[in-house]
C-alpha positions as a printed Julia matrix, in Angstrom:
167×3 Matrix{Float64}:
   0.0     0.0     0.0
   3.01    2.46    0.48
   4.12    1.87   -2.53
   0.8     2.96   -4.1
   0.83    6.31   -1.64
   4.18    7.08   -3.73
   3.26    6.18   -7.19
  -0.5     7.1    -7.55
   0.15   10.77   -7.05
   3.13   10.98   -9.2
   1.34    8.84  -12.36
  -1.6    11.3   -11.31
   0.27   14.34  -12.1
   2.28   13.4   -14.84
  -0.73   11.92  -17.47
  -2.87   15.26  -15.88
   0.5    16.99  -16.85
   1.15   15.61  -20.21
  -2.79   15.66  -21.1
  -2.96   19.72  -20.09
   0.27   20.58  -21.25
   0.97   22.47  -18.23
   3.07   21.66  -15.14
   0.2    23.26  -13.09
  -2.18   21.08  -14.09
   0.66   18.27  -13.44
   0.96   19.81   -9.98
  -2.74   19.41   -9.34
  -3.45   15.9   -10.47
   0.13   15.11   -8.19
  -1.97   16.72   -5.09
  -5.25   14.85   -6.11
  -3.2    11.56   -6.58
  -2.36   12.06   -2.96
  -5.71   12.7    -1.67
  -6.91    9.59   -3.51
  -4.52    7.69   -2.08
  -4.63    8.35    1.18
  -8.59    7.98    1.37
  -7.68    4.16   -0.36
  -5.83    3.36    2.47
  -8.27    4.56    5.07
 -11.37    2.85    3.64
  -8.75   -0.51    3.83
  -8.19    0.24    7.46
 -11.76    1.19    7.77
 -12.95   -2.69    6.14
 -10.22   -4.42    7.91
 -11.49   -3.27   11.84
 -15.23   -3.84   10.37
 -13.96   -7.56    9.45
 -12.13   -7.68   13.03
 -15.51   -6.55   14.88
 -17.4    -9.45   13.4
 -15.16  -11.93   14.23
 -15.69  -14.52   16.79
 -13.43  -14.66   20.32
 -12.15  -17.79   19.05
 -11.36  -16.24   15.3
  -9.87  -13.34   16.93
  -7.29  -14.94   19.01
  -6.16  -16.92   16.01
  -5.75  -13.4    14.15
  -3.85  -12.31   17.03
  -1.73  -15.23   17.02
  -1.25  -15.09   12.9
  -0.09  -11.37   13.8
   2.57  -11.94   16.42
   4.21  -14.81   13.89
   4.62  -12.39   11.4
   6.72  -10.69   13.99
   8.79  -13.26   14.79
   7.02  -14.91   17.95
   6.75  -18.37   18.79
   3.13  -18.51   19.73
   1.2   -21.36   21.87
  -2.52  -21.38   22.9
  -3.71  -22.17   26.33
  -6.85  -24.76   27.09
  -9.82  -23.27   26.8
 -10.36  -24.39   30.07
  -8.11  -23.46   33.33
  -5.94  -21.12   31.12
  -5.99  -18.69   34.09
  -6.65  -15.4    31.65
  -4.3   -16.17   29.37
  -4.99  -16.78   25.62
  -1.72  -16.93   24.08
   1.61  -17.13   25.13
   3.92  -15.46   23.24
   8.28  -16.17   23.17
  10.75  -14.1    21.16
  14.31  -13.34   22.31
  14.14  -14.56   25.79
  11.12  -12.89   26.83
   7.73  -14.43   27.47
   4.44  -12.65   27.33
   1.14  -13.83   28.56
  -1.48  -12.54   26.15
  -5.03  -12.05   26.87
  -7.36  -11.12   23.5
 -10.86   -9.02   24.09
 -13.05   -9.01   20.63
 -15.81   -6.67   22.17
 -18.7    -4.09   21.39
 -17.91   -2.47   23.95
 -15.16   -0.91   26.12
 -12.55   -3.35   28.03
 -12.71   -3.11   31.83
  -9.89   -3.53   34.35
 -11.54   -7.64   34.64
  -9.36   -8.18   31.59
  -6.14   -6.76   33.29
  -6.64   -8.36   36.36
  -6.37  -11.8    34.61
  -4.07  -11.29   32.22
  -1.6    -9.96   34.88
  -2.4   -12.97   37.14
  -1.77  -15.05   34.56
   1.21  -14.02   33.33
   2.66  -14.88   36.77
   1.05  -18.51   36.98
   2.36  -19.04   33.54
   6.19  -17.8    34.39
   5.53  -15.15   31.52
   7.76  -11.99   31.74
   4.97   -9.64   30.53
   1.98   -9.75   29.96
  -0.37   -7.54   27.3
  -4.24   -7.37   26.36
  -5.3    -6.67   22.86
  -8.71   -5.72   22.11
 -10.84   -4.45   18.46
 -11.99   -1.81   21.64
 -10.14    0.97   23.86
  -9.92    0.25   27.53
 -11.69    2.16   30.37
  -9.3     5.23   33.13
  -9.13    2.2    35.45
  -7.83   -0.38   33.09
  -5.47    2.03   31.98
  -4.52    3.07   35.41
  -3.58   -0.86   36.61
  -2.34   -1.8    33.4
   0.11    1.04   33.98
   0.65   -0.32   37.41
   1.86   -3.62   36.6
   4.01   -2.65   33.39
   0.8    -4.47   31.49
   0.57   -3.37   27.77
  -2.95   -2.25   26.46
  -2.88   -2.89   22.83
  -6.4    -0.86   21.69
  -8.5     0.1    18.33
  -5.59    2.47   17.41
  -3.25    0.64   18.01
  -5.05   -2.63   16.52
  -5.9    -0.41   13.06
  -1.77   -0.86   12.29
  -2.75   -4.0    11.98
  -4.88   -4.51   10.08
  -6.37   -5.63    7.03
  -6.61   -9.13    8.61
  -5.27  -12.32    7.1
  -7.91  -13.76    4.4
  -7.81  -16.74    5.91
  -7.22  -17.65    9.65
């Protein structure tokens, strides 16, 4: 998609350029390339979070776990059952990180930093995170920030998306 951001504009401006005959003309199809190709790339981030939000708990975790491999983490699931608010547990260069995932339609309360913390210390993790397709409420923040826990949120999620076509 960067690639398009650089190229789009520039075609843009030079066929508007060569068409008009005039580098003005050139200039503005350059500035209307970049306009078009920046609202391209937010109606991709826009369909990728609307794919997220419709995903199941189950279907998000595995996204979750498809995005961490990309970036170089060894990534195991816990039992559904007795996995002590950890979904995933995540290794990469001698670090371990206990990883609970929240697909809601809603805000994510301090419940989901509370396990995910006392998790990563049953589990011998070194840190532990939450992601969520939601932003977290002033007192998840506030514990999170407590105990070093990392709140990974809509925003943050968007860079990650669109989602893999197939999970």
């Amino acid at each position: 998609m960067n690639v398009v951001l650089i190229f789009l504009p520039l075609y843009l401006g030079l066929i508007v350029g060569v068409i008009g005959h005039s580098v003005w003309l050139g200039l503005a199809g350059t500035i209307f390339g970049v306009l078009l190709a920046l609202l391209l790339r937010r109606e991709r981030t826009v369909a990728g979070m609307r794919a997220i939000d419709v995903m199941s708990g189950v279907e998000f975790e595995a996204y979750v776990a498809i995005r961490l491999r990309r970036a170089g983490w060894q990534v195991r699931f816990t039992p559904a059952v007795g996995d002590y608010g950890v979904d995933l547990i995540a290794d990469k260069d001698g670090q371990s990180a206990a990883i609970q995932c929240k697909r809601h339609g809603k805000t994510v309360g301090v419940a989901a930093v509370q396990q995910v913390v006392s998790g990563a210390l049953h589990h011998g993790c070194t840190r532990s995170i939450v992601v969520s397709n939601q932003e977290f409420t002033t007192a998840a923040k506030q514990l999170a920030y407590t105990h070093r826990c990392q709140l990974i949120g809509r925003k943050a999620l968007q860079a990650w998306v669109p989602p893999p076509s197939r999970i």
